[in-house]
VOBA-1610 file (N, C-alpha, C; in pm, whole numbers, padded with zeros to 5 digits, always signed):
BEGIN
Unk-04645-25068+00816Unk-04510-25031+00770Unk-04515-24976+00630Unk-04593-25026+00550Unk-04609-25021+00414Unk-04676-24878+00422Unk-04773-24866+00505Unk-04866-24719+00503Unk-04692-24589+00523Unk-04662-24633+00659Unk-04612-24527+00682Unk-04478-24526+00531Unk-04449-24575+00453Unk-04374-24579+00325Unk-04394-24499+00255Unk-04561-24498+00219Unk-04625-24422+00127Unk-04635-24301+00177Unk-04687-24242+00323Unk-04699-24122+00361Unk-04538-24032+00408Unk-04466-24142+00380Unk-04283-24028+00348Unk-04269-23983+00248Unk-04302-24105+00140Unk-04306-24049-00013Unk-04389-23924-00056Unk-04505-23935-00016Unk-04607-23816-00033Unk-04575-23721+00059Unk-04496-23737+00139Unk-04447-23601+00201Unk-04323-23546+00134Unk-04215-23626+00112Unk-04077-23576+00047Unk-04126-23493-00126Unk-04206-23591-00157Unk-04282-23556-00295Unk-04374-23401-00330Unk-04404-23374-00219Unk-04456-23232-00181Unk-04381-23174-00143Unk-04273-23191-00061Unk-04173-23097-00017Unk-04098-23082-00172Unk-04081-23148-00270Unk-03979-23128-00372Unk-04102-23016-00467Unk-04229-23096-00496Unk-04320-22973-00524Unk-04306-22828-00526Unk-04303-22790-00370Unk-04362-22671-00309Unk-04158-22642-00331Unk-04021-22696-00305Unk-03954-22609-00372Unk-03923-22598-00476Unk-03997-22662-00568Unk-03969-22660-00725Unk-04066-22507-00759Unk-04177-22536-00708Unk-04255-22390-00719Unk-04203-22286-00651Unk-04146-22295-00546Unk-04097-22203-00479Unk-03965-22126-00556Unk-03877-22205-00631Unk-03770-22164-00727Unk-03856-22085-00838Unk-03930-22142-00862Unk-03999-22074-01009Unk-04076-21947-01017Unk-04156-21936-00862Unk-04202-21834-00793Unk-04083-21715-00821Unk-03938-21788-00752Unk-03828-21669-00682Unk-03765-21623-00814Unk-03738-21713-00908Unk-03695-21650-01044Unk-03792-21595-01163Unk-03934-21608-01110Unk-04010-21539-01213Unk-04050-21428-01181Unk-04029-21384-01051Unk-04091-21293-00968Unk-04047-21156-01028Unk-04158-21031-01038Unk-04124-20922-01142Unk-04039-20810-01055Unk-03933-20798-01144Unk-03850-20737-01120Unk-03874-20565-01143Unk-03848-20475-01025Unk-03878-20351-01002Unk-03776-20292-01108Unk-03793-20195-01209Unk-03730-20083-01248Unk-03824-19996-01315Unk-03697-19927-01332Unk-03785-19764-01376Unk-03840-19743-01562Unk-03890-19743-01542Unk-03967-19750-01720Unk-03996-19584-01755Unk-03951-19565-01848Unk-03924-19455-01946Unk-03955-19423-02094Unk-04017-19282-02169Unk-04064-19303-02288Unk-04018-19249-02292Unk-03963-19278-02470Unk-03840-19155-02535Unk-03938-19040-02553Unk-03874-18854-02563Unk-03953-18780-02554Unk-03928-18688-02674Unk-03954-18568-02756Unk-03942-18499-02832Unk-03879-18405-02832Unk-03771-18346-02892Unk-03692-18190-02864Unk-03604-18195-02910Unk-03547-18099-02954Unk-03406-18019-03009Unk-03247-18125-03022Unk-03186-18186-03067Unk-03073-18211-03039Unk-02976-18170-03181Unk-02820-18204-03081Unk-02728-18079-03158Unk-02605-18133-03123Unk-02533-18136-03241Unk-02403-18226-03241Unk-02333-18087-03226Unk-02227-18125-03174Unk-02124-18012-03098Unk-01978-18059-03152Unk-01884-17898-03196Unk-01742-17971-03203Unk-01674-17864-03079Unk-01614-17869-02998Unk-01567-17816-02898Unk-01437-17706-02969Unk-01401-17593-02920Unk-01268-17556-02954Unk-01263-17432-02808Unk-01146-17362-02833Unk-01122-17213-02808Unk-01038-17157-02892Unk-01070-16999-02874Unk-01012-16928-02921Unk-00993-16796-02885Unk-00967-16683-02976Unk-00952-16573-02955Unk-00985-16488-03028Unk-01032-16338-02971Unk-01094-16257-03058Unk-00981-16145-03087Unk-00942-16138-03242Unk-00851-16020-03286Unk-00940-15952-03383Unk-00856-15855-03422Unk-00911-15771-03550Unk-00936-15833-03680Unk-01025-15806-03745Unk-00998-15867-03855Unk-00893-15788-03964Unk-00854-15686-03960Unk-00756-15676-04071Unk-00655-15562-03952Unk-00553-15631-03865Unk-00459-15558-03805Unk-00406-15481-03886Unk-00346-15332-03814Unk-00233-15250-03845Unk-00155-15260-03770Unk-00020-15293-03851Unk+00142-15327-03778Unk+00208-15143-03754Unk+00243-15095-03685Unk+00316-15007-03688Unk+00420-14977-03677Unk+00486-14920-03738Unk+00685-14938-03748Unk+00747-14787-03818Unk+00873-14783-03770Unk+00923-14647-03854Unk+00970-14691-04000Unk+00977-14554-04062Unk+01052-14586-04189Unk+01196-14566-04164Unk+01233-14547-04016Unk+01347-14453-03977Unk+01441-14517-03883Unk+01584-14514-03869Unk+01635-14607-03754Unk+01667-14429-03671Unk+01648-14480-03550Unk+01648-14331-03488Unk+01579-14366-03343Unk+01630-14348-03208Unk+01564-14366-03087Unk+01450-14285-03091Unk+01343-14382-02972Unk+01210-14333-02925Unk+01196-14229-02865Unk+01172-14058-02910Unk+01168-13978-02776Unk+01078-13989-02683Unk+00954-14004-02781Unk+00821-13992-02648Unk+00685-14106-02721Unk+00598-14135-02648Unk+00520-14240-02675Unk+00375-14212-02666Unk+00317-14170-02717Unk+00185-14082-02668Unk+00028-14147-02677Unk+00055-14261-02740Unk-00041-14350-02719Unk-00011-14515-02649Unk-00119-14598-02592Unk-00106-14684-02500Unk-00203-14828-02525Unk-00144-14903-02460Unk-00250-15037-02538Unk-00428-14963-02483Unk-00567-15036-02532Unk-00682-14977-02504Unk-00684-14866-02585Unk-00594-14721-02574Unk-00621-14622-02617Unk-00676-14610-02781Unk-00825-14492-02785Unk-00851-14508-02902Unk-00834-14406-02973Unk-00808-14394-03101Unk-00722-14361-03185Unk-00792-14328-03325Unk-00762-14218-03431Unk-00781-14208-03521Unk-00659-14178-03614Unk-00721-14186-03730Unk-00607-14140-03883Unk-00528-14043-03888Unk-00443-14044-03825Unk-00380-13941-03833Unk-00291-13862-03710Unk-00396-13959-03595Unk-00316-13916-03467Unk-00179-13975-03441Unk-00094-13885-03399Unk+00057-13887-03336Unk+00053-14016-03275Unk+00132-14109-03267Unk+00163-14226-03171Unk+00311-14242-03123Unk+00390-14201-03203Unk+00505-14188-03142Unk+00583-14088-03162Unk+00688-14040-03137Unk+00765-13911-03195Unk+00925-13970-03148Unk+01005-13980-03300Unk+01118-13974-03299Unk+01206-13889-03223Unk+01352-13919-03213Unk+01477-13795-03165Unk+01484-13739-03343Unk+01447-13637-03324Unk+01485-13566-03480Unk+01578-13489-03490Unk+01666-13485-03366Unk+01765-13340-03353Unk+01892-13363-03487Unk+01911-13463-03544Unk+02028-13528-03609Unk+01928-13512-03778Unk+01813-13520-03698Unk+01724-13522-03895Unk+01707-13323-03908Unk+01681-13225-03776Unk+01648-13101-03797Unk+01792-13048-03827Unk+01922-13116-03834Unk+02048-13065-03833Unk+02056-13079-03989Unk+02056-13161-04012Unk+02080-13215-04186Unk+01956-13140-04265Unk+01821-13110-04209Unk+01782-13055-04271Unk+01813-12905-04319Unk+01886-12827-04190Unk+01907-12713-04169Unk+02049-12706-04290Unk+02102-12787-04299Unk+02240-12788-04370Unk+02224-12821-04519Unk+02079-12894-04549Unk+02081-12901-04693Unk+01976-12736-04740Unk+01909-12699-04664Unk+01851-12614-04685Unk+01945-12500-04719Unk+02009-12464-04649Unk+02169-12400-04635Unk+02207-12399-04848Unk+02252-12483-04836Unk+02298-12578-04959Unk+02182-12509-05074Unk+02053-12563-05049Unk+01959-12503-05180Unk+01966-12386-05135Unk+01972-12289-05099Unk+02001-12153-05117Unk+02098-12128-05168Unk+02208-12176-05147Unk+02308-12111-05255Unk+02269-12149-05355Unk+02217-12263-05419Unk+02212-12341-05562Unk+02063-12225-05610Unk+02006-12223-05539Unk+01910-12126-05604Unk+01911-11962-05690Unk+02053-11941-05595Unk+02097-11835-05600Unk+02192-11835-05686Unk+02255-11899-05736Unk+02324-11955-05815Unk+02240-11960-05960Unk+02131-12037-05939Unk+02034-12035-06054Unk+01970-11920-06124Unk+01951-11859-06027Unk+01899-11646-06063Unk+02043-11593-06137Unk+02127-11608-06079Unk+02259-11550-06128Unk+02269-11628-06311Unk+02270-11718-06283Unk+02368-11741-06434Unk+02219-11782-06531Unk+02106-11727-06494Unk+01982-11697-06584Unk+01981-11565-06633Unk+02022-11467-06543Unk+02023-11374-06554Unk+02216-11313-06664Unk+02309-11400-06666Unk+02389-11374-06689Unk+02387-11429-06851Unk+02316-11561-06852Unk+02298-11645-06934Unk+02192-11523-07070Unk+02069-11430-07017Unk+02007-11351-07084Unk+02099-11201-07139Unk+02195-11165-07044Unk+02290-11081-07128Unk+02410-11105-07196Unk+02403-11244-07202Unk+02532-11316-07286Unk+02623-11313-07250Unk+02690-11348-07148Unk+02827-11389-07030Unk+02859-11502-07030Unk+02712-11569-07000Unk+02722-11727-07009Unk+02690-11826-07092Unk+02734-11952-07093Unk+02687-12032-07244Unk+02562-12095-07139Unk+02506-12160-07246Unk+02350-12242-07237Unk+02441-12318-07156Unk+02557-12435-07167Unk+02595-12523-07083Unk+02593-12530-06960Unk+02657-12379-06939Unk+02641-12280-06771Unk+02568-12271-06717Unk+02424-12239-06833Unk+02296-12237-06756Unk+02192-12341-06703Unk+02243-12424-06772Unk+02155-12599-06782Unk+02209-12679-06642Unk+02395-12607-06603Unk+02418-12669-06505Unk+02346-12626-06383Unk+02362-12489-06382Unk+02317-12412-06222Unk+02132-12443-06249Unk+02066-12482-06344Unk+01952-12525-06360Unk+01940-12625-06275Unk+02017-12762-06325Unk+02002-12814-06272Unk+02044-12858-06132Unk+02197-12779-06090Unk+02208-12784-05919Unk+02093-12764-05863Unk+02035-12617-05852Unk+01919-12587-05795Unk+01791-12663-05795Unk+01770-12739-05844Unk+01674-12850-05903Unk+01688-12941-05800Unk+01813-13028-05804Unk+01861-13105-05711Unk+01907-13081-05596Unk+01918-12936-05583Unk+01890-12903-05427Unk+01738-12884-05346Unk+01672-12839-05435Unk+01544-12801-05334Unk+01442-12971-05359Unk+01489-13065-05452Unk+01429-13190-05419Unk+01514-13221-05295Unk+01648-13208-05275Unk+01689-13282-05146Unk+01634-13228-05042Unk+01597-13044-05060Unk+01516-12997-04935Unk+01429-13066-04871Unk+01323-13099-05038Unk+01195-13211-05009Unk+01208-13306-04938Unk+01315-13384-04976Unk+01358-13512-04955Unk+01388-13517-04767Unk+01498-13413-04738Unk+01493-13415-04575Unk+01375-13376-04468Unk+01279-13261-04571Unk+01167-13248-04450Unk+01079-13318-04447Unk+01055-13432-04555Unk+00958-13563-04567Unk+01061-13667-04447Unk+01208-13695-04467Unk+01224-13770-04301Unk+01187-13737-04172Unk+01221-13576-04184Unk+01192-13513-04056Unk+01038-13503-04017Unk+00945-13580-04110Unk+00816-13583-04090Unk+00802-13737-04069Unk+00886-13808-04113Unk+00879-13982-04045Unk+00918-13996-03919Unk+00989-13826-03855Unk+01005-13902-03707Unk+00902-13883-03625Unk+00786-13828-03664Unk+00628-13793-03619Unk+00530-13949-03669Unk+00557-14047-03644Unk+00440-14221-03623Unk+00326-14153-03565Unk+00195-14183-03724Unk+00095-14129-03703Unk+00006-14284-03681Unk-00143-14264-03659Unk-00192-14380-03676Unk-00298-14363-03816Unk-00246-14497-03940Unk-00328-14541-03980Unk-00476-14556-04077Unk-00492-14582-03938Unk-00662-14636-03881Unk-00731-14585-03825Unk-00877-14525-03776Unk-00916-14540-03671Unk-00967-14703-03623Unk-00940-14691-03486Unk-00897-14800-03418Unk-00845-14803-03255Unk-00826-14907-03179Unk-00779-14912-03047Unk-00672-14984-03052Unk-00580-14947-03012Unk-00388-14957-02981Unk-00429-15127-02920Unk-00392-15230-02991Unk-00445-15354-02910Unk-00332-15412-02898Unk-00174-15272-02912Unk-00068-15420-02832Unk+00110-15282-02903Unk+00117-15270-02806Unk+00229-15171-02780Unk+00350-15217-02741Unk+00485-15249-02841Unk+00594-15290-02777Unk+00700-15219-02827Unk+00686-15056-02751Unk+00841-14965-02752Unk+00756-14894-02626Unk+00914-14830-02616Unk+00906-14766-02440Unk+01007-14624-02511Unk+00993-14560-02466Unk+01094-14421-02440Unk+01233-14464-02442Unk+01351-14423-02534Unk+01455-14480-02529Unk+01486-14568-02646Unk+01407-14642-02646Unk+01411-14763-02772Unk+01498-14715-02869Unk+01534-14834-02964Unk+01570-14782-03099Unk+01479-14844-03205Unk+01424-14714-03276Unk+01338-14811-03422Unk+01415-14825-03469Unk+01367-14898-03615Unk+01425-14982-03710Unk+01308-15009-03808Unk+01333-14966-03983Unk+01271-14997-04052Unk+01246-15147-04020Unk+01102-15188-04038Unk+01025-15291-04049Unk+01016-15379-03850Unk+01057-15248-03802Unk+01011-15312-03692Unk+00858-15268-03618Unk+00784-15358-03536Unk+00672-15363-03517Unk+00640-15299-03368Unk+00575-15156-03359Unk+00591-15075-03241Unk+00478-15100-03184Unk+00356-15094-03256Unk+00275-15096-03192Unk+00134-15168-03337Unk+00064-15188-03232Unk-00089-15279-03337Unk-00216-15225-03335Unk-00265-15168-03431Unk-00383-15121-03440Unk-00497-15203-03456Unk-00656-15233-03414Unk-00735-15296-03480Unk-00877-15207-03462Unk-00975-15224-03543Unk-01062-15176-03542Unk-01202-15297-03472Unk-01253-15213-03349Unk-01327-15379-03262Unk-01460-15322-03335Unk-01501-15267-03425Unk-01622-15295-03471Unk-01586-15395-03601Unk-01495-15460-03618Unk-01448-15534-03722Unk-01346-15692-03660Unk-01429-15745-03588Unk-01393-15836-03540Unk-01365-15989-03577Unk-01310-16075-03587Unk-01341-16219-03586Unk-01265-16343-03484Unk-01322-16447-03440Unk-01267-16531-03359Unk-01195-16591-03462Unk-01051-16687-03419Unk-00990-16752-03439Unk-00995-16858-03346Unk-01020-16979-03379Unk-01013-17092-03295Unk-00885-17220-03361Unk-00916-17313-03240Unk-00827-17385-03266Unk-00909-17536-03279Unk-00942-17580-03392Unk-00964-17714-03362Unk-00936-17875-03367Unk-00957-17957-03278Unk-00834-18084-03325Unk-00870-18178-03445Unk-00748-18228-03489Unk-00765-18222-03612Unk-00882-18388-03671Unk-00890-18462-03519Unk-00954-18548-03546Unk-01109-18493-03561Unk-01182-18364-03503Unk-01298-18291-03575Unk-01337-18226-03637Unk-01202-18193-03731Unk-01222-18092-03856Unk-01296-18093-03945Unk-01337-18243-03957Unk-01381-18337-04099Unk-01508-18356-04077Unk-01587-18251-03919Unk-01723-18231-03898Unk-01733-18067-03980Unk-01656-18008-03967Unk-01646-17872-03932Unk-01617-17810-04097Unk-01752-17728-04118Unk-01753-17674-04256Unk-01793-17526-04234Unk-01767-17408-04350Unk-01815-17254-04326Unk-01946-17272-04389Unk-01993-17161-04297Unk-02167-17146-04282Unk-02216-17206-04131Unk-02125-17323-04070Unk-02238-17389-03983Unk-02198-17269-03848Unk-02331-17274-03793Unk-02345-17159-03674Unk-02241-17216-03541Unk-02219-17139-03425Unk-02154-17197-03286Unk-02170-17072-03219Unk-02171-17126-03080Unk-02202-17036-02944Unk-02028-17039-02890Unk-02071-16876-02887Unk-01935-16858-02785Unk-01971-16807-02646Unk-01877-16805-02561Unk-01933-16799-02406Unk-01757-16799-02326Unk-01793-16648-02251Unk-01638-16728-02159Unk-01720-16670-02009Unk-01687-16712-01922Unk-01678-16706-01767Unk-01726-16533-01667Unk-01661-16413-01819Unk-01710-16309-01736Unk-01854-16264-01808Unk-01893-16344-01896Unk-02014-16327-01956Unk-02138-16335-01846Unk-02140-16409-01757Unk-02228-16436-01663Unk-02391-16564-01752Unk-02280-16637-01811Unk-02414-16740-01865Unk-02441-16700-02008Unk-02444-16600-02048Unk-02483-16561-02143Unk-02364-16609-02274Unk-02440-16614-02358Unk-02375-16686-02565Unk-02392-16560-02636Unk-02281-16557-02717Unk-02340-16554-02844Unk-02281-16628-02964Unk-02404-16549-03082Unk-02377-16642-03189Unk-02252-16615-03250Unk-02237-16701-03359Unk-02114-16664-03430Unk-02140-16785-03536Unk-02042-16732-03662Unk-02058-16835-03834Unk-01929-16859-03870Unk-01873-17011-03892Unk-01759-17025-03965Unk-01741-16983-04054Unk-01629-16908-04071Unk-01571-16799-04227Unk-01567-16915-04333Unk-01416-16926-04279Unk-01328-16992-04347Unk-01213-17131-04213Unk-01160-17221-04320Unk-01074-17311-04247Unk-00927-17288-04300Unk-00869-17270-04213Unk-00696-17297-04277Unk-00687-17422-04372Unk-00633-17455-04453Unk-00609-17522-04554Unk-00517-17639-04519Unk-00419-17545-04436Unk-00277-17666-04375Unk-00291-17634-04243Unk-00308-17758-04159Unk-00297-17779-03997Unk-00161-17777-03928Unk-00158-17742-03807Unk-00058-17747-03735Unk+00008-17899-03676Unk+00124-17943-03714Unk+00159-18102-03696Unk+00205-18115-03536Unk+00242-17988-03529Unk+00280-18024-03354Unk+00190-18014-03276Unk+00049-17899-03283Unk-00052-17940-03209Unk-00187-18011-03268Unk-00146-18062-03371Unk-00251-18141-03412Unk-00379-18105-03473Unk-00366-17942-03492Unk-00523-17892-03506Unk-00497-17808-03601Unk-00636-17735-03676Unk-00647-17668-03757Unk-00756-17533-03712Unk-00685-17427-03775Unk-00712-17313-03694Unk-00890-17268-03789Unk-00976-17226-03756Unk-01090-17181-03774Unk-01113-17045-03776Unk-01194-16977-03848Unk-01237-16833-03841Unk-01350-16852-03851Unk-01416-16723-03715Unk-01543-16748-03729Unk-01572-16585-03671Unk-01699-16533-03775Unk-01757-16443-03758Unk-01866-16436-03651Unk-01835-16306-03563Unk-01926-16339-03491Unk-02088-16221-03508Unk-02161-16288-03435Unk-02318-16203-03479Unk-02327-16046-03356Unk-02410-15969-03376Unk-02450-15857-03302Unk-02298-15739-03249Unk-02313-15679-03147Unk-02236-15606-03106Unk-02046-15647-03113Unk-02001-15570-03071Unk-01846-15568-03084Unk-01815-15652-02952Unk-01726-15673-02965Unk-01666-15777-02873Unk-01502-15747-02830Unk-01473-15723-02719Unk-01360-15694-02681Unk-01192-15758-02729Unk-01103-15734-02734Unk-01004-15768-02897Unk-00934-15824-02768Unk-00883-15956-02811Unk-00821-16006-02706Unk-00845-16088-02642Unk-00967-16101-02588Unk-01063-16235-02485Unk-01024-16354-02566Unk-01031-16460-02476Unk-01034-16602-02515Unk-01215-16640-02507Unk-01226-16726-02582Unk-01360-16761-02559Unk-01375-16933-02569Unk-01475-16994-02511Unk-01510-17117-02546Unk-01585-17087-02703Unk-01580-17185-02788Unk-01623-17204-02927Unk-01703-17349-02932Unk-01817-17349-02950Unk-01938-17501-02969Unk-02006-17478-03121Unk-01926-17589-03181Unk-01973-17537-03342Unk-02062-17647-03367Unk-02167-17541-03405Unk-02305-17662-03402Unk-02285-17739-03564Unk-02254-17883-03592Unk-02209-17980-03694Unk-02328-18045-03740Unk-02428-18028-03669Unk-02554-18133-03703Unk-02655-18066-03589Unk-02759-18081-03613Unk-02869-18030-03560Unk-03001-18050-03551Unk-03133-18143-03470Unk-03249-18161-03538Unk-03378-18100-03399Unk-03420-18028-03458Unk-03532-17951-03402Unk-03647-18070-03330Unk-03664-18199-03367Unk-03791-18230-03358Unk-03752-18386-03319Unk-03644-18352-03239Unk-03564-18524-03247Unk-03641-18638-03141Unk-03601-18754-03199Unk-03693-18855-03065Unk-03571-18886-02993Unk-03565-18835-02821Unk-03466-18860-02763Unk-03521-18986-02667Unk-03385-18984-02632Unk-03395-19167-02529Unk-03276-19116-02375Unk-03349-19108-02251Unk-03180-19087-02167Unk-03104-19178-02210Unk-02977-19137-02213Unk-02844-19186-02249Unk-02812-19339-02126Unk-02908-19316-01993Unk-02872-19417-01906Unk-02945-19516-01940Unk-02990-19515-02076Unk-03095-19669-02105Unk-03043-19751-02189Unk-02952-19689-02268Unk-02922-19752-02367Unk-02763-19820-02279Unk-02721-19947-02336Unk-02607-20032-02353Unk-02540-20053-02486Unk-02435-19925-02529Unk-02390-19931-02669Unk-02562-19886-02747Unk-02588-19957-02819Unk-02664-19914-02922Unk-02819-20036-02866Unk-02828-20070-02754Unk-02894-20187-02699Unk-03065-20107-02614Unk-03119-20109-02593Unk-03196-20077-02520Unk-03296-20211-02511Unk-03349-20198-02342Unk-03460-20351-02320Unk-03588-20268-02292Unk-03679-20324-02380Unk-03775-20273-02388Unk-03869-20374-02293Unk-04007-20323-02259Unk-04099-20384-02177Unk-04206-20396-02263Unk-04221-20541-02321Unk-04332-20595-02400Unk-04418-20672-02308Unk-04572-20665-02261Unk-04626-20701-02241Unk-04608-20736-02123Unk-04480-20692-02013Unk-04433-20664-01903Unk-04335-20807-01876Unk-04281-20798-02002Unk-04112-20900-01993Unk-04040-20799-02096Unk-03926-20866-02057Unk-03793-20779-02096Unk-03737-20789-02235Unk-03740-20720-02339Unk-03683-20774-02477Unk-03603-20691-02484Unk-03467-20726-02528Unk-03355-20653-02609Unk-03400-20608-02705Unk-03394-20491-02720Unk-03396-20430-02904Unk-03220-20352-02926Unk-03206-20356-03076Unk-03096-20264-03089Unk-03152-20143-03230Unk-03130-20042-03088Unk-03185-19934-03194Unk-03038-19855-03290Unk-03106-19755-03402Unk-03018-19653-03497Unk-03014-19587-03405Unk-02877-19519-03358Unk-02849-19387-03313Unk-02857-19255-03408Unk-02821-19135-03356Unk-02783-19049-03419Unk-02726-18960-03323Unk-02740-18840-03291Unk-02652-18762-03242Unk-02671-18776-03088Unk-02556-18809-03054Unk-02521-18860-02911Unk-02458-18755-02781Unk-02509-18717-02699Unk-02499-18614-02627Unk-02448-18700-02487Unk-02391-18606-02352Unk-02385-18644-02228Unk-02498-18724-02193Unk-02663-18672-02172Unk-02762-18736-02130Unk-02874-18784-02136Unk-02867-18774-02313Unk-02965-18747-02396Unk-02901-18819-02555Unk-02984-18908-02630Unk-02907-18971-02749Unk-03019-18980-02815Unk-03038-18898-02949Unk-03161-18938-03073Unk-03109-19079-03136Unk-03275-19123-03150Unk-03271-19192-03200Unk-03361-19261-03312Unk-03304-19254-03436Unk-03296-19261-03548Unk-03409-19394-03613Unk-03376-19490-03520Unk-03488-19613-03594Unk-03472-19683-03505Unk-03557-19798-03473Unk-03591-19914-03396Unk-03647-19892-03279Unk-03705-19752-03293Unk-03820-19757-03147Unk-03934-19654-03144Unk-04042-19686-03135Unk-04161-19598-03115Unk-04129-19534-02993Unk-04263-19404-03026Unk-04245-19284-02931Unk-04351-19362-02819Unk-04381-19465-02810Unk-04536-19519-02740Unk-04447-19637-02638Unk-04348-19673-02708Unk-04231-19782-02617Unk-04197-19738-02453Unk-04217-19838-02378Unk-04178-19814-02275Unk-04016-19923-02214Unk-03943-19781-02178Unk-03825-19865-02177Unk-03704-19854-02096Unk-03649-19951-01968Unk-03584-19980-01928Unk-03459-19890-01855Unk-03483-19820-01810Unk-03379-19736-01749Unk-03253-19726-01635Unk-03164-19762-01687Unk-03062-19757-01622Unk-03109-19952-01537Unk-03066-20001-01683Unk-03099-20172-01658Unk-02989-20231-01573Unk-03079-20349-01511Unk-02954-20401-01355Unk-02896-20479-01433Unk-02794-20510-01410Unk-02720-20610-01425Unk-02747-20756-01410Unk-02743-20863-01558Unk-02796-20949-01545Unk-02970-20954-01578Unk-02953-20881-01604Unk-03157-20883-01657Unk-03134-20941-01826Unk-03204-21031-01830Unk-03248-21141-01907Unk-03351-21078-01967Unk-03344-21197-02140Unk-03479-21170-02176Unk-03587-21278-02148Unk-03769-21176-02138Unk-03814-21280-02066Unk-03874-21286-01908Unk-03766-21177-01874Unk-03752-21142-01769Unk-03910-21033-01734Unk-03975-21076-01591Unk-04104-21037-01587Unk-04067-20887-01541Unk-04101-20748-01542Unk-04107-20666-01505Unk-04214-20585-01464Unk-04200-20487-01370Unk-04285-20402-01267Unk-04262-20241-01281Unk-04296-20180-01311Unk-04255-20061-01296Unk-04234-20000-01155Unk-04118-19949-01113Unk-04065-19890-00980Unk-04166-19764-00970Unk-04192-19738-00872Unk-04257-19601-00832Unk-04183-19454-00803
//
């Protein structure tokens, strides 16, 4: 009885054994993941915007004259030089008045021959003559005076340049200081962007950015912050940017994406972005699991430099499971 006592004990006693080892086995057992070394290359802090490409120094066009539109002879696109016709006034009301003051300095002229001539055989006093002097005087400046309007109803252009924005039609009525049409010159270009105002305080002139829109087919180019507006916009929150752009002319008008490069390092030690937890990465020492917390620096979608707390020789933890401990034995996944 006593035997069979001892051989339960030494059996229950081994059974608690073999699952005490068996637990220690199941929780020490090395856990499969993917192990990763940070690698070397380029990274580049980005401030996002859009914008648009205008002229850099527009021409507004407007009459000096209130007087309907007869005819319109240039068109938005159309290109244009110094001097060419763009619009042509109704002048029939300016060739009438001219015809009637002209009228007018002929007599005063004639008038002026007469009492010079009357004034030299002594008929007339100097007073006589100083007057019809001066009628005639003040008639053929008013001559001046009407065929210089009747030459404002001829809107020349300028500039040379392309018509980048036309608003009169045939019919219209000008009006001193109104705006008919817009000249710009596209070998004289710059973007205007818009940026929000929480990344302004990255955003300085000199730093470079890629522009790019959709009918480009993939293709950038460069471009350099000018200048920053001084005072931001409170209703949309942002502050407007100028930025020069590099190589050929660029079409006046396009919207473009704007990536203004803020920071930049040629030679950076990157880490995938799926390793790190906040600023955490678990490194594989001696094939267990240690937390380290590394320095960041410029932080991208899939890719994050990093600045201090990890060799380029570290092997480390990628896209860590949930619940991994330190301590924890690891295997590298295949």
């Amino acid at each position: 009885m006593q035997r069979r006592s001892v051989l339960l004990g030494l059996t229950i006693g081994l059974g608690v054994v073999l699952a005490c080892t068996t637990l220690w086995w199941w929780r020490d057992r090395p856990l499969a993941v993917r192990l990763v070394t940070p690698g070397r290359g380029p990274a580049a802090e980005l401030v996002y915007a859009t914008g648009f490409i205008e002229p850099v120094a527009p021409v507004s066009i407007s009459s000096r004259l209130t007087a309907p539109v007869a005819r319109v002879l240039a068109d938005e696109g159309d290109r244009v030089h110094r001097g060419d016709p763009l619009l042509i006034l109704d002048d029939r009301e300016l060739r009438g008045s001219l015809a009637e003051i002209k009228a007018e300095s002929t007599g005063a002229t004639l008038a002026e021959a007469r009492a010079t001539t009357l004034y030299r055989q002594g008929w007339v006093t100097r007073a006589a003559l100083d007057l019809a002097v001066a009628n005639g005087r003040a008639a053929r400046a008013a001559t001046d005076s009407a065929r210089a309007r009747l030459d404002h109803a001829v809107i020349r252009a300028s500039i040379d340049g392309i018509v980048t924005r036309r608003d009169v039609e045939p019919g219209d009525l000008a009006t001193p200081g109104q705006v008919l049409m817009t000249i710009g010159d596209p070998s004289r270009v710059r973007i205007t962007a818009t940026v929000d105002e929480r990344d302004i305080g990255r955003v300085a002139p000199g730093q470079s950015a890629w522009l790019s829109n959709d009918s480009w087919g993939g293709r950038q180019r460069r471009a350099r912050v000018t200048t920053i507006t001084p005072g931001g916009d409170p209703t949309q929150r942002a502050f407007r940017v100028r930025l020069s752009p590099d190589g050929g002319a660029l079409p006046i008008g396009m919207t473009v994406e704007v990536n203004i490069v803020t920071r930049q390092s040629d030679n950076a030690l990157l880490l995938p972005a799926s390793a790190l937890a906040g600023s955490i990465a678990w490194i594989s020492e001696a094939g267990r699991a240690r937390p380290r917390r590394l320095r960041l620096g410029i932080v991208g979608s899939d890719k994050v430099e990093i600045l201090g707390g990890l060799a380029a020789t570290d092997r480390v933890v990628d896209r860590p499971p949930a619940g991994l401990a330190e301590g924890r034995r690891l295997r590298a996944a295949p």
